[in-house]
Chimera marker file (.cmm) of the C-alpha trace (Angstrom):
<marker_set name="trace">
<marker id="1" x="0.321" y="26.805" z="-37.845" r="1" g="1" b="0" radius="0.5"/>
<marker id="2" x="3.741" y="25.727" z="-36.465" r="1" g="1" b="0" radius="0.5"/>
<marker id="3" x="2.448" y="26.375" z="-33.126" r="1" g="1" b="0" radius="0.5"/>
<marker id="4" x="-0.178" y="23.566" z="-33.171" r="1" g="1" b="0" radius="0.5"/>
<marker id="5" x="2.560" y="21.318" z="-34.717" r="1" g="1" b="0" radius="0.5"/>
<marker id="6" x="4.490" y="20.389" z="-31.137" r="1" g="1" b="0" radius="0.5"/>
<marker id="7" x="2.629" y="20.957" z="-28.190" r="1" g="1" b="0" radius="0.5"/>
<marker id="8" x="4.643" y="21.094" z="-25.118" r="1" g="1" b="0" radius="0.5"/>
<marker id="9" x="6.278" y="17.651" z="-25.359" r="1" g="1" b="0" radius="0.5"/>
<marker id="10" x="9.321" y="16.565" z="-27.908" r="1" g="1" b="0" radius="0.5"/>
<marker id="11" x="6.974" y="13.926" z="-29.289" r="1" g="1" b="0" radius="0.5"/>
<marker id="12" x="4.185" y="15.716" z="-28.802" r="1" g="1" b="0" radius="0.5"/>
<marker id="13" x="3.086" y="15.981" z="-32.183" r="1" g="1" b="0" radius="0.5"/>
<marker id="14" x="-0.363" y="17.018" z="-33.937" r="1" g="1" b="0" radius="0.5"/>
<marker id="15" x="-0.643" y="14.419" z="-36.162" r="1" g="1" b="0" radius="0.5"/>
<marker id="16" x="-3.993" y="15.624" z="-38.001" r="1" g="1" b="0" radius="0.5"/>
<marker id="17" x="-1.652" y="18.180" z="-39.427" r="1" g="1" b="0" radius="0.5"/>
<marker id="18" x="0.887" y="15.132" z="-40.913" r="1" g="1" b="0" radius="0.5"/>
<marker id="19" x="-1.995" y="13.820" z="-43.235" r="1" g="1" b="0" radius="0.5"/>
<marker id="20" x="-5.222" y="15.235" z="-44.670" r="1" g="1" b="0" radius="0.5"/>
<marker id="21" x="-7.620" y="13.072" z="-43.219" r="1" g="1" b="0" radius="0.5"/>
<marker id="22" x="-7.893" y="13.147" z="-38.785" r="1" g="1" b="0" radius="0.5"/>
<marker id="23" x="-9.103" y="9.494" z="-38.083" r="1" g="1" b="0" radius="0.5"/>
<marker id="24" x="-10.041" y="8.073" z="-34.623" r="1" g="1" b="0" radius="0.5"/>
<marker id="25" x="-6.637" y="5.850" z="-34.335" r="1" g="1" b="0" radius="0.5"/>
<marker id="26" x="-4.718" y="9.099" z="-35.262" r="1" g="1" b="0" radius="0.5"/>
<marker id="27" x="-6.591" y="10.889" z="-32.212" r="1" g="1" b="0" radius="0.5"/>
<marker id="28" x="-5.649" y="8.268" z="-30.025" r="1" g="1" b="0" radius="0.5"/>
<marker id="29" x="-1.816" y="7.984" z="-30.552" r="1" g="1" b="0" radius="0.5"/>
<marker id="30" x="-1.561" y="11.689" z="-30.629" r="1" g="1" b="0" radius="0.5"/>
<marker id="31" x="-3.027" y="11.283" z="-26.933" r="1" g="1" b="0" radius="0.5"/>
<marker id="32" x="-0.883" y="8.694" z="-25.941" r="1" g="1" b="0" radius="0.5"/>
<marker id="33" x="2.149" y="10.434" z="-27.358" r="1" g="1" b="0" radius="0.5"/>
<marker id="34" x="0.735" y="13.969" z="-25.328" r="1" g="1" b="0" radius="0.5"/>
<marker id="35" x="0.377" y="11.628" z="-22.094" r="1" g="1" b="0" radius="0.5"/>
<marker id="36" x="3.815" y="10.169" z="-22.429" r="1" g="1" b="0" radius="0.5"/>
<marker id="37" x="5.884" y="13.362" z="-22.542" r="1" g="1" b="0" radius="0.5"/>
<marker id="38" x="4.064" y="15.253" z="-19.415" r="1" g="1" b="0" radius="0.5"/>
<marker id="39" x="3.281" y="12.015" z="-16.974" r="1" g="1" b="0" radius="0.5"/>
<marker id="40" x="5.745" y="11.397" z="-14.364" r="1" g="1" b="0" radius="0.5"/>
<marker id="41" x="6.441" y="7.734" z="-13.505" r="1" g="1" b="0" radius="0.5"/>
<marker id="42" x="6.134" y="6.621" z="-9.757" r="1" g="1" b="0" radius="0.5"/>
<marker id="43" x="9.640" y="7.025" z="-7.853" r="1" g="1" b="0" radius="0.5"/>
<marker id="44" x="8.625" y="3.401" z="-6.486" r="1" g="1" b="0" radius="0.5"/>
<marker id="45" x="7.189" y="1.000" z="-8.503" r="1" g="1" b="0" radius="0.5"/>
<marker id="46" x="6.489" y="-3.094" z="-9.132" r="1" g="1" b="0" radius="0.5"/>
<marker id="47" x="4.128" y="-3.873" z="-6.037" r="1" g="1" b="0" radius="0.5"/>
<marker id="48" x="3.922" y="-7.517" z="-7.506" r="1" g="1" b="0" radius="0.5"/>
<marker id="49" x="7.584" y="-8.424" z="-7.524" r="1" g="1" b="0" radius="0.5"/>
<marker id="50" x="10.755" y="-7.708" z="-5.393" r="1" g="1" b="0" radius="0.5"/>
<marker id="51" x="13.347" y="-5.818" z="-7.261" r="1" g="1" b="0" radius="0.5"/>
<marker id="52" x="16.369" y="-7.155" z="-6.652" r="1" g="1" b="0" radius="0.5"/>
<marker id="53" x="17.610" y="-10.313" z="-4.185" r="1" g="1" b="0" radius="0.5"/>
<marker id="54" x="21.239" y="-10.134" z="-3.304" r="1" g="1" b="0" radius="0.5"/>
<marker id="55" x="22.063" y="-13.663" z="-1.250" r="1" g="1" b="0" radius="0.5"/>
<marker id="56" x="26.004" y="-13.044" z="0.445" r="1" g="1" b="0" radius="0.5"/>
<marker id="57" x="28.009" y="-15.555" z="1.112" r="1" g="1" b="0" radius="0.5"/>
<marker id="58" x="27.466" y="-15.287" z="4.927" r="1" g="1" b="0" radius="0.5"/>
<marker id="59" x="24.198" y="-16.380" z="4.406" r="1" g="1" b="0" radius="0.5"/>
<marker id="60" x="22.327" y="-13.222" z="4.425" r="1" g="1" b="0" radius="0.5"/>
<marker id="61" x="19.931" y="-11.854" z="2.156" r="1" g="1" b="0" radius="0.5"/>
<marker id="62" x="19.369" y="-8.461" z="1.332" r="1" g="1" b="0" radius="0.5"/>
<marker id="63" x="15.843" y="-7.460" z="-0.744" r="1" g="1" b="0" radius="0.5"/>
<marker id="64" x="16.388" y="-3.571" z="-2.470" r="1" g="1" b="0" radius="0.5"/>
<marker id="65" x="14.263" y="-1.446" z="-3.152" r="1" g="1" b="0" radius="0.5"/>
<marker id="66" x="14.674" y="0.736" z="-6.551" r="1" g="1" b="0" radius="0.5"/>
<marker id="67" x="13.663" y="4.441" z="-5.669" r="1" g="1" b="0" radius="0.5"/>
<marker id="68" x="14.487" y="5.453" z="-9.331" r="1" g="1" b="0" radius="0.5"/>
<marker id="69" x="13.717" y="9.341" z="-8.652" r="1" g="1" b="0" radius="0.5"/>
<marker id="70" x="13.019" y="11.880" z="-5.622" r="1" g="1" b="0" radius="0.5"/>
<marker id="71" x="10.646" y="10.856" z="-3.127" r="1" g="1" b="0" radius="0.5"/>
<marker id="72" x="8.922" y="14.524" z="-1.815" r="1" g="1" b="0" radius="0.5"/>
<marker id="73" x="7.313" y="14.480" z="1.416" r="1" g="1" b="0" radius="0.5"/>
<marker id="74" x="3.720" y="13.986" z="-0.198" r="1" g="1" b="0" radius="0.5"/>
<marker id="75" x="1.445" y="11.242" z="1.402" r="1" g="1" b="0" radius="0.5"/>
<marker id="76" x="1.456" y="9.423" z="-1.970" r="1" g="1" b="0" radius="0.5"/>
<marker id="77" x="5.474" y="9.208" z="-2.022" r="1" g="1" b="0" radius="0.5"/>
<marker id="78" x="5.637" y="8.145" z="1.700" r="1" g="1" b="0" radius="0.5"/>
<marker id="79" x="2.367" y="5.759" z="0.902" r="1" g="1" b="0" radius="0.5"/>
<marker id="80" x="4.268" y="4.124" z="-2.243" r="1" g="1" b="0" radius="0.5"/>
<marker id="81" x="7.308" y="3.276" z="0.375" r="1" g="1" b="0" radius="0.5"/>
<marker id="82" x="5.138" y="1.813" z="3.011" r="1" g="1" b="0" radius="0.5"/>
<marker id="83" x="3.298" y="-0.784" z="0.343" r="1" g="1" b="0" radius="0.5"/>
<marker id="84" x="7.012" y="-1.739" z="-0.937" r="1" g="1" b="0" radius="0.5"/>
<marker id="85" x="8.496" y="-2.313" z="2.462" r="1" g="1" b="0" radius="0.5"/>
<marker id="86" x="5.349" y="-4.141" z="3.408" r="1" g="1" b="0" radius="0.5"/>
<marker id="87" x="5.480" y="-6.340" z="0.148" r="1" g="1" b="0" radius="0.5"/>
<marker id="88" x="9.030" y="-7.181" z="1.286" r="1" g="1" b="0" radius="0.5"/>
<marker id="89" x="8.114" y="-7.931" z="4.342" r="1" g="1" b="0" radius="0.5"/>
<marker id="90" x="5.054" y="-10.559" z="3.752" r="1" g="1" b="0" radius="0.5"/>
<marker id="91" x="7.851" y="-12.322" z="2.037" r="1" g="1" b="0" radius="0.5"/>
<marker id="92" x="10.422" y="-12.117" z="4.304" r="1" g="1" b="0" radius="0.5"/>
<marker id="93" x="7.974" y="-13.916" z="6.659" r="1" g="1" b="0" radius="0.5"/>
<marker id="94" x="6.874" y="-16.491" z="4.280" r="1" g="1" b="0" radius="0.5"/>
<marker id="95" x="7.172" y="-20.126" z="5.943" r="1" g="1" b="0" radius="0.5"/>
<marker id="96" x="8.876" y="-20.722" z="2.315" r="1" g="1" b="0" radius="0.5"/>
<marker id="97" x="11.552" y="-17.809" z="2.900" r="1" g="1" b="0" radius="0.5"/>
<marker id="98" x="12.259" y="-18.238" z="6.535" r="1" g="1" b="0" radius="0.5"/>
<marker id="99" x="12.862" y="-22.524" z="5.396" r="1" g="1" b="0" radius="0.5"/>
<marker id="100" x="15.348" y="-21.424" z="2.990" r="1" g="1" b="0" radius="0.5"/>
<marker id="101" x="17.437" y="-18.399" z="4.506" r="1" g="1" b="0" radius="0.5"/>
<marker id="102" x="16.085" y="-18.411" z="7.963" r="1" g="1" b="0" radius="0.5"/>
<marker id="103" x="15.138" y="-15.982" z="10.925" r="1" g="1" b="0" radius="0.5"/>
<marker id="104" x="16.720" y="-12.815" z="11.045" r="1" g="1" b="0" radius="0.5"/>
<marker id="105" x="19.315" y="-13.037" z="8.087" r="1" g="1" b="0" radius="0.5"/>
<marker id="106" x="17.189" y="-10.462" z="5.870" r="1" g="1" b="0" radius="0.5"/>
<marker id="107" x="17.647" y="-6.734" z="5.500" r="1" g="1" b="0" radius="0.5"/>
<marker id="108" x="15.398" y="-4.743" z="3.273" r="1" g="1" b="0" radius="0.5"/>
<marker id="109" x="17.967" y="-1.791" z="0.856" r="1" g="1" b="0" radius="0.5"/>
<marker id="110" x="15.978" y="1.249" z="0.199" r="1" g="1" b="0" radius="0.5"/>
<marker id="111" x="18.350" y="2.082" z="-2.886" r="1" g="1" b="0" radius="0.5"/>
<marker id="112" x="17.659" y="5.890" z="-4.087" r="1" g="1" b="0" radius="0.5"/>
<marker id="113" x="19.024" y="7.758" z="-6.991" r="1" g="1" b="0" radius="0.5"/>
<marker id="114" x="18.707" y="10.862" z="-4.842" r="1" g="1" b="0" radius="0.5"/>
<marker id="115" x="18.518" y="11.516" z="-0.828" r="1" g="1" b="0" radius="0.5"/>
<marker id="116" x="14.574" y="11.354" z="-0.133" r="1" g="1" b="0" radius="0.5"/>
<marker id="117" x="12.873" y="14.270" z="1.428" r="1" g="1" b="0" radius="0.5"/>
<marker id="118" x="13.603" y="14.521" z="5.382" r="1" g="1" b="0" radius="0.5"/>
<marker id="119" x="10.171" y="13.468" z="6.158" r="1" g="1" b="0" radius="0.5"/>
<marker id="120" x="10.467" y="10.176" z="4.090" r="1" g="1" b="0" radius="0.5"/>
<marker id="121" x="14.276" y="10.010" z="5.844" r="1" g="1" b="0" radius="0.5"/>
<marker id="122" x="12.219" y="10.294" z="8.989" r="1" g="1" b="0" radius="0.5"/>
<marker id="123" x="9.643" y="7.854" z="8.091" r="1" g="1" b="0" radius="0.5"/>
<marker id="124" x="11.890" y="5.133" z="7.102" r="1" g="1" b="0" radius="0.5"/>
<marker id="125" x="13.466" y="5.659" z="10.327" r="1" g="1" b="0" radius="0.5"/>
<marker id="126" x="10.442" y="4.612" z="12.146" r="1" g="1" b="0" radius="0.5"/>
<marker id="127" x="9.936" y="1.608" z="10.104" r="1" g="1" b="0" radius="0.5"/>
<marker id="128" x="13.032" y="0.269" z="10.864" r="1" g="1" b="0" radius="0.5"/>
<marker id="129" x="12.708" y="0.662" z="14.211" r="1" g="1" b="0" radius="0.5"/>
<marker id="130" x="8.953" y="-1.302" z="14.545" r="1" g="1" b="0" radius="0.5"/>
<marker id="131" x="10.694" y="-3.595" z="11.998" r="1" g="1" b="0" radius="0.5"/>
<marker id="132" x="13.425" y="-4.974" z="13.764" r="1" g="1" b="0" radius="0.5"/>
<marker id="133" x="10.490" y="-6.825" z="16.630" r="1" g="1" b="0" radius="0.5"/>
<marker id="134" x="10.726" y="-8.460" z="13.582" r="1" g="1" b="0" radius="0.5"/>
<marker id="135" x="14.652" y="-9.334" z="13.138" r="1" g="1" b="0" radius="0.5"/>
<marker id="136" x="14.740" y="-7.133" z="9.411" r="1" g="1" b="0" radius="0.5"/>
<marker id="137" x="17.258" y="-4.544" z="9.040" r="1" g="1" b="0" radius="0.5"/>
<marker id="138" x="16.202" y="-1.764" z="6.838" r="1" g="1" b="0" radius="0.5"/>
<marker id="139" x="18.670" y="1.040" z="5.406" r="1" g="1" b="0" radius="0.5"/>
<marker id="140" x="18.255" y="3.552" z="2.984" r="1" g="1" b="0" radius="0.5"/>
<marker id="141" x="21.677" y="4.566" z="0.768" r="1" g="1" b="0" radius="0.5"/>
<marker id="142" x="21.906" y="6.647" z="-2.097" r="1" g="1" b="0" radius="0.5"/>
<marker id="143" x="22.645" y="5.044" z="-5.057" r="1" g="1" b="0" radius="0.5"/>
<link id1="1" id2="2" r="1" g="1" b="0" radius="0.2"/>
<link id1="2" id2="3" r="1" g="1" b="0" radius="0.2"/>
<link id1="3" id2="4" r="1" g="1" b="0" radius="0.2"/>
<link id1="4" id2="5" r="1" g="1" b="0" radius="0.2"/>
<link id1="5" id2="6" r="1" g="1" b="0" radius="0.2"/>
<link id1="6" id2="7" r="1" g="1" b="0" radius="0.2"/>
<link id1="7" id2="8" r="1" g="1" b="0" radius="0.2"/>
<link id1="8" id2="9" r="1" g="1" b="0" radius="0.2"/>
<link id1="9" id2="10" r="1" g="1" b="0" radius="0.2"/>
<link id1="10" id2="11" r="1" g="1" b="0" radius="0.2"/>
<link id1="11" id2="12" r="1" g="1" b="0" radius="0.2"/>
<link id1="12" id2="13" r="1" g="1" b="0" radius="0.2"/>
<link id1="13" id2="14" r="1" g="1" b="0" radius="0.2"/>
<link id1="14" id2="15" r="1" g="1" b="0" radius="0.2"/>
<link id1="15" id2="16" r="1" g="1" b="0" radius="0.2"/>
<link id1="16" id2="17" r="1" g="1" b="0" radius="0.2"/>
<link id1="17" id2="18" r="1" g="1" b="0" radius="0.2"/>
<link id1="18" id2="19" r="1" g="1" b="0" radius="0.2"/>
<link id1="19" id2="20" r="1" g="1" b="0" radius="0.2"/>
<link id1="20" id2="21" r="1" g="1" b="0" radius="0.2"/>
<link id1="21" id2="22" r="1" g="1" b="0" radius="0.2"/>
<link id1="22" id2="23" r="1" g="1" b="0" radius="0.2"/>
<link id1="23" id2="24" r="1" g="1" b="0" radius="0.2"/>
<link id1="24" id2="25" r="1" g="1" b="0" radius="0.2"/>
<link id1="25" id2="26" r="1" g="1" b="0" radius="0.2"/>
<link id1="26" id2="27" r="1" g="1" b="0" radius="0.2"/>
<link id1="27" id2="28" r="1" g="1" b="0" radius="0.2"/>
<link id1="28" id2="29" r="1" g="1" b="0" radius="0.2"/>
<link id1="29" id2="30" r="1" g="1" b="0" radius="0.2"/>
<link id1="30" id2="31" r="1" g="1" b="0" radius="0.2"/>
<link id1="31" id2="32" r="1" g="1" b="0" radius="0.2"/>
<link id1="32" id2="33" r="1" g="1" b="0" radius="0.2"/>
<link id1="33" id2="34" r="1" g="1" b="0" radius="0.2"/>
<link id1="34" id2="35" r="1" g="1" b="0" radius="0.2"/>
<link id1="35" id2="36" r="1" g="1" b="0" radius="0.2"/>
<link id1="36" id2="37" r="1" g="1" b="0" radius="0.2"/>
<link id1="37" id2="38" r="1" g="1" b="0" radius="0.2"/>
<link id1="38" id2="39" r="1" g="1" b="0" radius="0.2"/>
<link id1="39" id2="40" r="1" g="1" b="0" radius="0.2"/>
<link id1="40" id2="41" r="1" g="1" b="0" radius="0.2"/>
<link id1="41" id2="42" r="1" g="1" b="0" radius="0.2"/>
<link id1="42" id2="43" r="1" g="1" b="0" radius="0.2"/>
<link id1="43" id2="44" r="1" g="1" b="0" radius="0.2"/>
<link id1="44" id2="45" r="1" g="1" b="0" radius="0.2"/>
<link id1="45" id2="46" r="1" g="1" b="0" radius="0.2"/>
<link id1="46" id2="47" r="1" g="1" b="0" radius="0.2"/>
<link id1="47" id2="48" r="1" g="1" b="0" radius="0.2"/>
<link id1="48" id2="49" r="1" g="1" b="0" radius="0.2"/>
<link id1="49" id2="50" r="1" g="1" b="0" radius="0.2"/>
<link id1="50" id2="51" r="1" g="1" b="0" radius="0.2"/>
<link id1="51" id2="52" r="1" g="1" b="0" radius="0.2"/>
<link id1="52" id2="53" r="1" g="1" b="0" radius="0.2"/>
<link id1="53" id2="54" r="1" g="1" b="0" radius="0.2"/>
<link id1="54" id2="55" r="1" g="1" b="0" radius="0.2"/>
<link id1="55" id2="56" r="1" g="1" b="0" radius="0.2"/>
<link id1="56" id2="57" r="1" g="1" b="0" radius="0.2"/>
<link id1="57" id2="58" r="1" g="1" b="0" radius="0.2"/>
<link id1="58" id2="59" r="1" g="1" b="0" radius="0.2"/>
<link id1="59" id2="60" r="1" g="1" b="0" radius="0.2"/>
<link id1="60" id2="61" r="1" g="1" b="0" radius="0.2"/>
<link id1="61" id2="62" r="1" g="1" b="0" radius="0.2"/>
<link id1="62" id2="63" r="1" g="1" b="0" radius="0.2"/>
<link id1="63" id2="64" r="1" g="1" b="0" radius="0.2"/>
<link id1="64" id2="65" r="1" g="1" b="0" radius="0.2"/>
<link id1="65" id2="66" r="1" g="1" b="0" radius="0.2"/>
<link id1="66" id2="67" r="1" g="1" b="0" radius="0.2"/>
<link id1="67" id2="68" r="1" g="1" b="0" radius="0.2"/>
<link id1="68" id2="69" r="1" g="1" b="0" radius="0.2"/>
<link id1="69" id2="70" r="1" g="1" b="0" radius="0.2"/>
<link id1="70" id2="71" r="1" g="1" b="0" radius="0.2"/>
<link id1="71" id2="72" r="1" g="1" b="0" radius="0.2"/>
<link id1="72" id2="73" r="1" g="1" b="0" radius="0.2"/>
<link id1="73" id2="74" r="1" g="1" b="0" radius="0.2"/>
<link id1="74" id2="75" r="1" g="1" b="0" radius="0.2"/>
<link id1="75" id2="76" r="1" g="1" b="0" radius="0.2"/>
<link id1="76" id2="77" r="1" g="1" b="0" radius="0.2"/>
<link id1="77" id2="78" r="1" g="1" b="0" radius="0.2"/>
<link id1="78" id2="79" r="1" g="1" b="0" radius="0.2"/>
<link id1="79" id2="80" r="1" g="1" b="0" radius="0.2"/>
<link id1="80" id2="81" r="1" g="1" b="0" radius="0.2"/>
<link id1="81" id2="82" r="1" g="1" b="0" radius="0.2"/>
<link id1="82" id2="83" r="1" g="1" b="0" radius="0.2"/>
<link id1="83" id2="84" r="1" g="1" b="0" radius="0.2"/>
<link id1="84" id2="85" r="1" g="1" b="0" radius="0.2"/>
<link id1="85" id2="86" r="1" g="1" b="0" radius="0.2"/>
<link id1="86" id2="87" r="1" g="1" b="0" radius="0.2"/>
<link id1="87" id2="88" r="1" g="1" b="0" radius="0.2"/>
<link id1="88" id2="89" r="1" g="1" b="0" radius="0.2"/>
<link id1="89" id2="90" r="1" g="1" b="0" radius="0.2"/>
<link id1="90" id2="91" r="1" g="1" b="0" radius="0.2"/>
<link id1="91" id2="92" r="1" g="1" b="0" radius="0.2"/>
<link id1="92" id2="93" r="1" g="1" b="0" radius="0.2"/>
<link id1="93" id2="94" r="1" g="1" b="0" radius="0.2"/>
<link id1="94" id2="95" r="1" g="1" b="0" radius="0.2"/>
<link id1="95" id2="96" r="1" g="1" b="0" radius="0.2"/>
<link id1="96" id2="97" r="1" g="1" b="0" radius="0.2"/>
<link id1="97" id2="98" r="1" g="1" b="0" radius="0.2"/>
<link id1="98" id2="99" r="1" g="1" b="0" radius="0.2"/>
<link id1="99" id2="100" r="1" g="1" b="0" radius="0.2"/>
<link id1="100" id2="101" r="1" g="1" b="0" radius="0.2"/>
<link id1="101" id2="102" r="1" g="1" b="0" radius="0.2"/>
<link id1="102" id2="103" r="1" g="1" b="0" radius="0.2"/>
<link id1="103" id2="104" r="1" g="1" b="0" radius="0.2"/>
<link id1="104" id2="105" r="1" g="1" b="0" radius="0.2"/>
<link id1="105" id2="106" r="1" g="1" b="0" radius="0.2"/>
<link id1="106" id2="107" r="1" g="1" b="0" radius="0.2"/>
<link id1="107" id2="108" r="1" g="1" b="0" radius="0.2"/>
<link id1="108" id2="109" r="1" g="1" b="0" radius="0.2"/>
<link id1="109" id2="110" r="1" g="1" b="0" radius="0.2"/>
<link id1="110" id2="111" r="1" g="1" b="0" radius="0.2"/>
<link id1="111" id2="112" r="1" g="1" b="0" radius="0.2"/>
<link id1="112" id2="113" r="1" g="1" b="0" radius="0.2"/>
<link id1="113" id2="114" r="1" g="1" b="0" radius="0.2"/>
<link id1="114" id2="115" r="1" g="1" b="0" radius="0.2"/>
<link id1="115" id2="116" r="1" g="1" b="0" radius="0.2"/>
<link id1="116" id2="117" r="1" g="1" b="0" radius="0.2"/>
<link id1="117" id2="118" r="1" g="1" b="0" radius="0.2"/>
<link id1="118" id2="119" r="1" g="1" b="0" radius="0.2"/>
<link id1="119" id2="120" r="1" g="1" b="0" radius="0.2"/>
<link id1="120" id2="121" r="1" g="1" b="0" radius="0.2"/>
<link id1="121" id2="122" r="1" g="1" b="0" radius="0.2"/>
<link id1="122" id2="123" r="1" g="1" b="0" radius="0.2"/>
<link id1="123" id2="124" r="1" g="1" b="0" radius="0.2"/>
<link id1="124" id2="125" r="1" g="1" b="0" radius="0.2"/>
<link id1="125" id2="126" r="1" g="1" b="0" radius="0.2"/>
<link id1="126" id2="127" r="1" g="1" b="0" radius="0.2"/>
<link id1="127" id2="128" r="1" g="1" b="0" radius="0.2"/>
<link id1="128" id2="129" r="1" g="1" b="0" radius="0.2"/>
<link id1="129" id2="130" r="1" g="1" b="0" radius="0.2"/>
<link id1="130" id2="131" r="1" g="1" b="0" radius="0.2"/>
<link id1="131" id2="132" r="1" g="1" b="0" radius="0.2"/>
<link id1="132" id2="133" r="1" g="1" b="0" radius="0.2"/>
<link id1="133" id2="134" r="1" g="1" b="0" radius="0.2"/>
<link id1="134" id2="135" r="1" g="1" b="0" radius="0.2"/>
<link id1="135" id2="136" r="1" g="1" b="0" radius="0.2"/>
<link id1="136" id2="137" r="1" g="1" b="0" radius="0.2"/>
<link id1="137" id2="138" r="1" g="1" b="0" radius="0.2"/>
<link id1="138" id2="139" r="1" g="1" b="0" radius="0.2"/>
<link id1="139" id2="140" r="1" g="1" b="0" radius="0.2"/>
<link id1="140" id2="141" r="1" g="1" b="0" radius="0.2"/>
<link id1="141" id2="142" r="1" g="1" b="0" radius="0.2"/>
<link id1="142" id2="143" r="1" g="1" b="0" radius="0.2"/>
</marker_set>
């Protein structure tokens, strides 16, 4: 029995063992609980929203990107980083943006706990270089 108590995960906890009677709700958290403790959350994340706006007081802006754990060299990982940059970028070009910082004062701070894969390094070398037809710096750093 106290191997179908925890399963896998700290909180990972049979709870039809806790109490004498297994109910639907029970079920349900216990899956939740089982999900939590073995899903991995996105390195990138918050395609609705810019993470952080730094405005200096030469006038520039910079818009950074969170990259809160490795990026590998998987498509997904290098596909999460192309639909941030482009999110910062549709704003960057916004008639609204451009009116209140201007052309060419925006740079776009990839910001990583860790140093990304070398294809990902590579990648974001190649954006930078189609983005500045554009006048937007892009940089990675390690945070």
């Amino acid at each position: 029995m106290p191997a179908d108590i925890l399963v896998g995960a700290p909180f990972c906890v049979w709870l039809r063992h806790l109490t004498q009677n297994s109910t639907p709700t029970k079920m349900q958290l216990h899956l939740a609980l089982c999900l939590k403790g073995t899903m991995k959350e996105d390195p990138i994340q918050g395609f609705d929203s810019i993470d952080i706006v730094t405005e200096k007081l030469d006038g520039t802006v910079d818009l950074v990107i969170v990259v809160s754990s490795y990026l590998d060299s998987s498509d997904y990982n290098a596909d999460l980083l192309r639909r941030k940059v482009q999110l910062y970028v549709d704003e960057i070009l916004t008639d609204e943006w451009q009116q209140k910082y201007g052309v060419g004062n925006s740079t776009i701070l990839i910001k990583s706990v860790v140093m990304p894969h070398q294809e990902i390094i590579n990648l974001i070398g190649a954006i930078k270089k189609y983005l500045t037809e554009f006048n937007i710096g892009l940089y990675l750093e390690q945070a």
